[in-house]
C-alpha positions as CSV (number, residue, x, y, z in Angstrom):
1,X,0.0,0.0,0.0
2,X,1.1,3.7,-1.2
3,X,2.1,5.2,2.0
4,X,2.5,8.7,0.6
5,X,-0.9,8.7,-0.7
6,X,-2.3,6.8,2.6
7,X,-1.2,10.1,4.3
8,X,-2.6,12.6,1.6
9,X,-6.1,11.0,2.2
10,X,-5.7,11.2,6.0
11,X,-4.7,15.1,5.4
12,X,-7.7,15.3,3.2
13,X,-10.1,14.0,5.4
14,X,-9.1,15.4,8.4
15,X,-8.9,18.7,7.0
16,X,-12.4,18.2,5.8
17,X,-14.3,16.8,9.1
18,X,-12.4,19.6,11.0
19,X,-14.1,22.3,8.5
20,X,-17.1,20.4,9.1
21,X,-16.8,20.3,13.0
22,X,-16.2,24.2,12.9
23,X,-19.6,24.4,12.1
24,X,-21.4,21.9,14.4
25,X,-21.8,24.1,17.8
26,X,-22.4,27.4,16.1
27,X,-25.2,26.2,13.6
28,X,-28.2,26.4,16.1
29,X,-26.8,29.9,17.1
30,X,-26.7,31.4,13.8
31,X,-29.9,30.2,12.9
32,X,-31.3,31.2,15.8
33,X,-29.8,34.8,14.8
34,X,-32.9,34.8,12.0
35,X,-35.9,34.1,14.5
36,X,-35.4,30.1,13.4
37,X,-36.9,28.1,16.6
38,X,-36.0,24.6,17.7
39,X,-38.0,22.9,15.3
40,X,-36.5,24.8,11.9
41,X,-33.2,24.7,13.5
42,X,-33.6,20.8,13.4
43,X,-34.9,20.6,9.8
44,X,-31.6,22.8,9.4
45,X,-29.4,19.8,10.5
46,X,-31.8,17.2,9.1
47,X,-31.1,18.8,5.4
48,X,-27.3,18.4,5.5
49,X,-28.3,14.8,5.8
50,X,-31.2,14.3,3.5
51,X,-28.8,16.0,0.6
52,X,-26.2,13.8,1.2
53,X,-29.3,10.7,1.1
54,X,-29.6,11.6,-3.0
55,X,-25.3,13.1,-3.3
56,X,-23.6,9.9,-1.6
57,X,-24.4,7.7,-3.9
58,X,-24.0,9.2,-7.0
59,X,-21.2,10.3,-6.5
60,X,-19.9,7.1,-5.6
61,X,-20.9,5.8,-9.1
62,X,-19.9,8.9,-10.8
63,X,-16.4,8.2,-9.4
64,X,-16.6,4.5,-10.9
65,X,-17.2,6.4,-14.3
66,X,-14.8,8.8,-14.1
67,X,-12.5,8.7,-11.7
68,X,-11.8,9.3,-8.4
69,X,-9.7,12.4,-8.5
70,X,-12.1,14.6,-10.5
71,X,-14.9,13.4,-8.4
72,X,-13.3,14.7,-4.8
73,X,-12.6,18.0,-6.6
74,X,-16.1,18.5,-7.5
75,X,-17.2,17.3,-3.6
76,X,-14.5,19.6,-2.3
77,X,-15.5,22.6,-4.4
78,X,-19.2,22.2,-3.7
79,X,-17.8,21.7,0.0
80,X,-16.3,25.1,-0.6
81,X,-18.9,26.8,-2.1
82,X,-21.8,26.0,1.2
83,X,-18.8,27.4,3.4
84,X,-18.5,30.6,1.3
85,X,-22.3,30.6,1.1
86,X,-22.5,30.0,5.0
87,X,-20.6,32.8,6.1
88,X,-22.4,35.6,3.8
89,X,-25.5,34.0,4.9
90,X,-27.9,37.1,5.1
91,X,-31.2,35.1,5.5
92,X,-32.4,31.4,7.0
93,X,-32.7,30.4,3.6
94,X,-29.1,30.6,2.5
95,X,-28.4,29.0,5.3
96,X,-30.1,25.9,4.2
97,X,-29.1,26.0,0.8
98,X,-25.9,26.5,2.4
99,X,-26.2,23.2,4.0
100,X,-28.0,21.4,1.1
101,X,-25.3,22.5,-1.3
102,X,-22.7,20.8,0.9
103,X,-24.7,17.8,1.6
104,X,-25.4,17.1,-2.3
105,X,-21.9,17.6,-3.1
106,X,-19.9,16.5,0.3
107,X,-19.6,12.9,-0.8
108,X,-15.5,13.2,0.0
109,X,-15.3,10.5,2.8
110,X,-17.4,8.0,0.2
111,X,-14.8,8.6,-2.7
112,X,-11.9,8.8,-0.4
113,X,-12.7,5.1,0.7
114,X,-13.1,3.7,-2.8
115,X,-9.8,5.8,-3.7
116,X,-8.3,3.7,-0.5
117,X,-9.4,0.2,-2.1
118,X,-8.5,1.1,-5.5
119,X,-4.7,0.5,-3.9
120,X,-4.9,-1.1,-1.2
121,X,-5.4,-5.2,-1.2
122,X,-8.2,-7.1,1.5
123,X,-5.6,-7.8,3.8
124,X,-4.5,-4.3,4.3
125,X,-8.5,-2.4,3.5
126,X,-8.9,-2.3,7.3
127,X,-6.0,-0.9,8.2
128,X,-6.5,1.7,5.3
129,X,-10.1,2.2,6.7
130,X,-9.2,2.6,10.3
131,X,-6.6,5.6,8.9
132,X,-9.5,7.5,7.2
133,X,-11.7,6.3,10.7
134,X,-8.6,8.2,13.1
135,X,-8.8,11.3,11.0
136,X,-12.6,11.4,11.0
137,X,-11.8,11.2,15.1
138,X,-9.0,13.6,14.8
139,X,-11.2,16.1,13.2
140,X,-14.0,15.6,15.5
141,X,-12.0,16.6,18.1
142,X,-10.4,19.6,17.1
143,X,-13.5,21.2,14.8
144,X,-16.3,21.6,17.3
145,X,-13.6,22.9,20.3
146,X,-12.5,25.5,18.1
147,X,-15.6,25.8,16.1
148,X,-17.3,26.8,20.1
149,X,-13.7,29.3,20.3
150,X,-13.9,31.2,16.9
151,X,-17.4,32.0,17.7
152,X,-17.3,33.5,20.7
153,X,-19.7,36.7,20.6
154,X,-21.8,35.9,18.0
155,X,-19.0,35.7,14.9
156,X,-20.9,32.9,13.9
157,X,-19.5,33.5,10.3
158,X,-16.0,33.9,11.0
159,X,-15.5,29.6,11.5
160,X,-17.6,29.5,8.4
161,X,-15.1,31.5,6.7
162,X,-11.7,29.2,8.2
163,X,-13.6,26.2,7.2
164,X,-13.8,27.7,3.7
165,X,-10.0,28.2,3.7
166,X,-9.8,24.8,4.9
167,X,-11.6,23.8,2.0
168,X,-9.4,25.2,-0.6
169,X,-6.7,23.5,1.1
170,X,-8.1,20.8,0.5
171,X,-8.7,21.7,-3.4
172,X,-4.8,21.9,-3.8
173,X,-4.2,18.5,-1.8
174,X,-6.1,16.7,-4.4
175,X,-4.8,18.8,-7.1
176,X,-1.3,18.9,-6.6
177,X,-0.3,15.6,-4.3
178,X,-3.2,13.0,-5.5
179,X,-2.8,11.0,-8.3
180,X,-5.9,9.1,-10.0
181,X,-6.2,5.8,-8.3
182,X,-8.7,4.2,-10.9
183,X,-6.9,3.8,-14.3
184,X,-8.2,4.4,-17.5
185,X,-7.6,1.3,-18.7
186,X,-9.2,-0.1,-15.5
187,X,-12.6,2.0,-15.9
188,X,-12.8,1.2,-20.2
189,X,-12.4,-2.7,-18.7
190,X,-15.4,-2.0,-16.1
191,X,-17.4,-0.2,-19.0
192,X,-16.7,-2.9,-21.3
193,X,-18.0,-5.6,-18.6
194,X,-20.8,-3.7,-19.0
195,X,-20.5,-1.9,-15.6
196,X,-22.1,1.3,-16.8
197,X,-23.1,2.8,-13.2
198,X,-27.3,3.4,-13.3
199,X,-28.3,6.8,-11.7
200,X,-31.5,5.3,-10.5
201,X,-32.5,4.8,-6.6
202,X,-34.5,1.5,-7.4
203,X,-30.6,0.5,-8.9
204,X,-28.7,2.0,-6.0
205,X,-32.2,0.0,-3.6
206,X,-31.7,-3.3,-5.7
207,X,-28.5,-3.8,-3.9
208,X,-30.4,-4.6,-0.7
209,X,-31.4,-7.5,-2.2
210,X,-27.4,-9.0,-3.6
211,X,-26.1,-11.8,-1.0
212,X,-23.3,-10.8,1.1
213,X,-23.8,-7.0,0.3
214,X,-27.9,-6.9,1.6
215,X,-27.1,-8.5,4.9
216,X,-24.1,-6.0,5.7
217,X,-26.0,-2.9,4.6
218,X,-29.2,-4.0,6.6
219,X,-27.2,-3.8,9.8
220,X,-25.4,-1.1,8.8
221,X,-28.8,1.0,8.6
222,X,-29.9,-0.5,12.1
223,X,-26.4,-0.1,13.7
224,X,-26.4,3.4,12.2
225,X,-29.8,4.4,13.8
226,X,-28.9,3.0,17.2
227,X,-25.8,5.1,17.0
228,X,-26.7,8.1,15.2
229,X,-29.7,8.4,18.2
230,X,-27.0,8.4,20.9
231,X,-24.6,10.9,18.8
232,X,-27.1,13.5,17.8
233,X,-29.3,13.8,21.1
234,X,-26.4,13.8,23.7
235,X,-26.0,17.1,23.8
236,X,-29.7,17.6,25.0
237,X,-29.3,14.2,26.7
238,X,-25.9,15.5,29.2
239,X,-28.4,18.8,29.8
240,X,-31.3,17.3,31.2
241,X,-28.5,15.0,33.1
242,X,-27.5,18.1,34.4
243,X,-24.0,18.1,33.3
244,X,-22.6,21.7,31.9
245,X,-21.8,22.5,28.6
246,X,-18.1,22.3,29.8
247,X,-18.3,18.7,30.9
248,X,-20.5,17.6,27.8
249,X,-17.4,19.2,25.7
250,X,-14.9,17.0,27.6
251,X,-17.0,13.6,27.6
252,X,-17.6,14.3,23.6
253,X,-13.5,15.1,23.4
254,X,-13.4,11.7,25.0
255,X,-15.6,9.8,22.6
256,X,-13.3,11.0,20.1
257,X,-10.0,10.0,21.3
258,X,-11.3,6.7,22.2
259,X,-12.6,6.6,18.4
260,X,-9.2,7.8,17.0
261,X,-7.2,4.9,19.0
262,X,-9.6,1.9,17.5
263,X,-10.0,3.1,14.1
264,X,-6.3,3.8,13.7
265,X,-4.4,1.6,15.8
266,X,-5.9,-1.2,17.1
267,X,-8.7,-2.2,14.3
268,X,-6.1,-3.4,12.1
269,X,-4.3,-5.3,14.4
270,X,-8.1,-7.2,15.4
271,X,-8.9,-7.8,12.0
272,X,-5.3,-9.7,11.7
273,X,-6.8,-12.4,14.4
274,X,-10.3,-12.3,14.0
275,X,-12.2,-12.2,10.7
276,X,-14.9,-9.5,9.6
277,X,-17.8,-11.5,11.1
278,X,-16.7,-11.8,14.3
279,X,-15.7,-8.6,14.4
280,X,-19.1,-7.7,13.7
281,X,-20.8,-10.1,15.9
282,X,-18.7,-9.3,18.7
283,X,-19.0,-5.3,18.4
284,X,-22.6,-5.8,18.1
285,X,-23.2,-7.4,21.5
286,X,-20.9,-5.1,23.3
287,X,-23.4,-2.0,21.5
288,X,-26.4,-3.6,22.4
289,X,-25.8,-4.1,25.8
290,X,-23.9,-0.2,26.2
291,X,-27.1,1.1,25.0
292,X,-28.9,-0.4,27.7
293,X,-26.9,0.1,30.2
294,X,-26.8,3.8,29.1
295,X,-30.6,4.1,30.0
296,X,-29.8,3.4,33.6
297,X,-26.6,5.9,33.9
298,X,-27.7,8.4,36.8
299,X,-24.4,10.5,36.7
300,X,-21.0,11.1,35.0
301,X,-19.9,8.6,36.6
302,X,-22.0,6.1,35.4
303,X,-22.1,8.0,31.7
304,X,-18.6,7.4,31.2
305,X,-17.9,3.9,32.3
306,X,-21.0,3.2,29.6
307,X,-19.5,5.3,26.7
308,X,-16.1,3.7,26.9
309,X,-17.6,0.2,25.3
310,X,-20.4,1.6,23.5
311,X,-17.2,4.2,21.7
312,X,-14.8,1.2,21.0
313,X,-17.3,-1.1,19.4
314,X,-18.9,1.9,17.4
315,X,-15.4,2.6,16.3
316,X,-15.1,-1.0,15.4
317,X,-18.1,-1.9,13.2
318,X,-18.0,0.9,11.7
319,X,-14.4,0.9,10.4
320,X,-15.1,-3.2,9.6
321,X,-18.9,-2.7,8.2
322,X,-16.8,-0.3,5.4
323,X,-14.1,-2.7,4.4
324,X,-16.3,-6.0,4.8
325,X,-18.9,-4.2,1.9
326,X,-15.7,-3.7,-0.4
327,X,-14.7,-6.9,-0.2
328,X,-18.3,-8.2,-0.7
329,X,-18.6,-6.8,-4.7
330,X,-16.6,-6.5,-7.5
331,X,-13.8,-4.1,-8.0
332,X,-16.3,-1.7,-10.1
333,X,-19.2,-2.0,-7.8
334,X,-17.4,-0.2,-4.7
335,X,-17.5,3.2,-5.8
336,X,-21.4,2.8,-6.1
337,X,-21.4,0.6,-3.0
338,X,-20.0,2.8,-0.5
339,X,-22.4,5.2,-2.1
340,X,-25.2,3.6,-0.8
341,X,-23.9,3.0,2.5
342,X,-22.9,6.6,2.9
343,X,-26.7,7.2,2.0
344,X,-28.3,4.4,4.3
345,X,-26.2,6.4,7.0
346,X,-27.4,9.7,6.3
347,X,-31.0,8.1,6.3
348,X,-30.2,7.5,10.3
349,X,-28.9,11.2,10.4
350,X,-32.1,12.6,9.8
351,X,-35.0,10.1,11.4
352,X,-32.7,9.7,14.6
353,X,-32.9,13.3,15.7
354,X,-36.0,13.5,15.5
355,X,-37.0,9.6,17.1
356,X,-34.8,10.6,19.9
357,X,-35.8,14.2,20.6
358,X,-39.3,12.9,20.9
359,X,-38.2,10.1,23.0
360,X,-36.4,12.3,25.2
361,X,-39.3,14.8,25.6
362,X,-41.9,12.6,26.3
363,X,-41.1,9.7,27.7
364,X,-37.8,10.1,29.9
365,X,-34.3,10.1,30.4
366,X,-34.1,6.6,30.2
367,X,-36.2,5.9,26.9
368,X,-33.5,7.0,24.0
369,X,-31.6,3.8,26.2
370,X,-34.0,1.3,25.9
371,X,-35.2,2.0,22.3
372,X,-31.4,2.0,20.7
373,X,-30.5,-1.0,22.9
374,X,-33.8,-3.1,21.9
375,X,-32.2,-2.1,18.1
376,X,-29.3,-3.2,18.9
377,X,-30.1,-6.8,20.6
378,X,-32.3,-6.8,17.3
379,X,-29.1,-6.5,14.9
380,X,-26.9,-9.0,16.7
381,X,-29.4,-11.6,16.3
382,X,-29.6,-10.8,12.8
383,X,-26.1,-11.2,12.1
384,X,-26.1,-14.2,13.9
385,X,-28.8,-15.5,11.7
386,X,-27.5,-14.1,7.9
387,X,-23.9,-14.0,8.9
388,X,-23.0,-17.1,10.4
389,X,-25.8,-19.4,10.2
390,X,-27.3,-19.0,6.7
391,X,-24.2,-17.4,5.2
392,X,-24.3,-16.2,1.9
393,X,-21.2,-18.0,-0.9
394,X,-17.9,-16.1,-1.5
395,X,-17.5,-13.7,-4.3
396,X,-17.2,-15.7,-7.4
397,X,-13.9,-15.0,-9.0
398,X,-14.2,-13.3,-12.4
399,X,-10.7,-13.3,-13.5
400,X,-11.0,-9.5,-13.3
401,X,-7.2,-7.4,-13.3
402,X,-7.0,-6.3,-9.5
403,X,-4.5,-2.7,-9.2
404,X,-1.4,-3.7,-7.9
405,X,-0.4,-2.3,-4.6
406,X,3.1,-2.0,-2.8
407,X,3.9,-1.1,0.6
């Protein structure tokens, strides 16, 4: 595996998810600034994800087509351009087309994996996933912190404005330091295969139904609910805990270092004992019974010593769930594959806010707990079930040139 071009895609997605976490704590502000209220402001994060629901996956496939280099220009620029947008934001309606722009067009984490499979072989995919995993943490950490800093008497525009230069760093990364991945002569052998990508959702849907792909995204929409739930609600949830905005800051910095440690360091070295089921099996049941054990936490204490597990096996199906679905199709499927994942995971982002909130509201404390962990007890018995007792055949070999890769 390229090492110099492992380390431009960690710089390009860490420089992208901390542009992205500069604008997570200052969004509800500045839309608050235009008389939104709490229900606008959540259709304001909802849209992000619903864009990237109809983006994600064709860009994925567009990147089959033409490349991945040309694509992550396009996603950066448009990346760029709902920056720009967000920081001359006179009105709440650029600030959703803001949002929408960048949700259409922010497909850069989907490309960047099938970038990192295009040169990188099954035995080392999970260690290339776990890198673009630690800079996803790695941004995570250091965007909303200084996101919360820059803001600091209502200059809600002035992070939108960094993350914009942050962007066009990124432009010149991919410009300058990334060479195409996905030959010419690779993509005219996919075409002539007759791998011509469709643009369709029932296409992108129909892949529900393919063995060893179906199972994986299934519980990769469930998993993704279950965790998207606990992510976007914790805020509100550590409030009515009664913990300050100070220590909700710190347990969040937490979450990410323990993310960052899993998907960079010690996924790989898992994967090179255990295979990608029981991986996946064993993170499951370690999720499913964190989430219920995070309905009875009572104080920080508590909180915390249920976050650690519930962080490391987050960290750990989601870095194998990627590589496991691009090993589960053919070389020109992935693009298109990851696609779809991207979008079954921005489905979560936008019913989970809302699931929870109303969860939270109504019912209790304890109630966003009981509902993800019930999901989660759900999804382990599924895998059990598709994974390991009715498992679906290996990839048939098609004789199909595979890149070659070098260390």
């Amino acid at each position: 595996m390229d090492s110099k071009r492992l380390l431009t895609i960690f710089g390009i997605v860490f420089v992208d998810l901390v542009g992205f976490g500069l604008i997570i704590p200052l969004l509800p502000f500045y839309a608050q600034t235009f008389g939104a209220n709490d229900i606008v402001v959540g259709l304001l994060v909802a849209s992000y994800a619903a864009a990237q629901l109809v983006g994600g996956p064709l860009l994925g496939r567009l990147s089959d087509r033409y490349g991945r280099r040309p694509i992550l220009l396009v996603s950066i620029f448009g990346t760029l351009l709902g920056f720009l947008l967000l920081g001359f934001a006179g009105a709440l309606w650029m600030l959703f087309l803001s949002r929408i722009i960048d949700g259409l067009t922010g497909g850069n984490i989907t490309v960047a994996q099938a970038y990192l499979s295009d040169i990188s072989d099954e035995k080392n995919r999970s260690k290339a996933f776990g890198v673009i995993g630690a800079a996803f943490g790695l941004g995570f950490i250091i965007g909303p912190a200084a996101g919360g800093l820059l803001s600091a008497g209502g200059h809600y525009n002035l992070p939108a404005f960094i993350a914009t230069g942050l962007a066009a760093i990124n432009l010149l990364l991919v410009f300058f330091l990334l060479p195409e991945s996905l030959t010419v002569e690779r993509r005219a052998a996919m075409m002539e295969r007759g791998a011509r990508p469709a643009f369709t959702f029932g296409a992108l849907w129909s892949a529900l139904s393919k063995p060893r792909v179906g199972p994986l995204l299934h519980i990769r929409f469930f998993y993704g609910l279950a965790f998207a739930m606990f992510q976007t609600i914790f805020s509100q949830y550590a409030n009515r805990l009664g913990l300050s905005v100070q220590t909700t800051g710190f347990v969040l910095t937490y979450v990410g270092v323990l993310a960052v440690f899993m998907q960079g360091f010690a996924v790989a070295r898992l994967n090179k004992r255990f295979d990608d089921r029981v991986l996946i099996f064993a993170a499951a049941g370690v999720m499913a019974v964190s989430m219920l054990a995070w309905s009875l936490a009572s104080n920080i204490w508590i909180l915390l010593l249920v976050i650690t597990p519930l962080s490391i096996s987050g960290a750990v199906l989601n870095t194998i769930l990627g590589s496991a679905l691009t090993k589960a199709v053919y070389p020109e499927e992935i693009g298109g594959t990851l696609g779809l994942s991207t979008a079954t995971e921005s489905l979560t982002r936008v019913i989970a806010p809302s699931v929870g909130g109303l969860l939270l509201g109504t019912v209790g404390l304890w109630a966003p707990g009981i509902f993800t962990g019930l999901v989660m007890v759900w999804v382990f018995s599924f895998i059990w079930r598709r994974l390991f007792q009715r498992p679906d055949p290996p990839l048939p070999a098609r004789g199909f040139a595979q890149p070659s890769t070098g260390d």
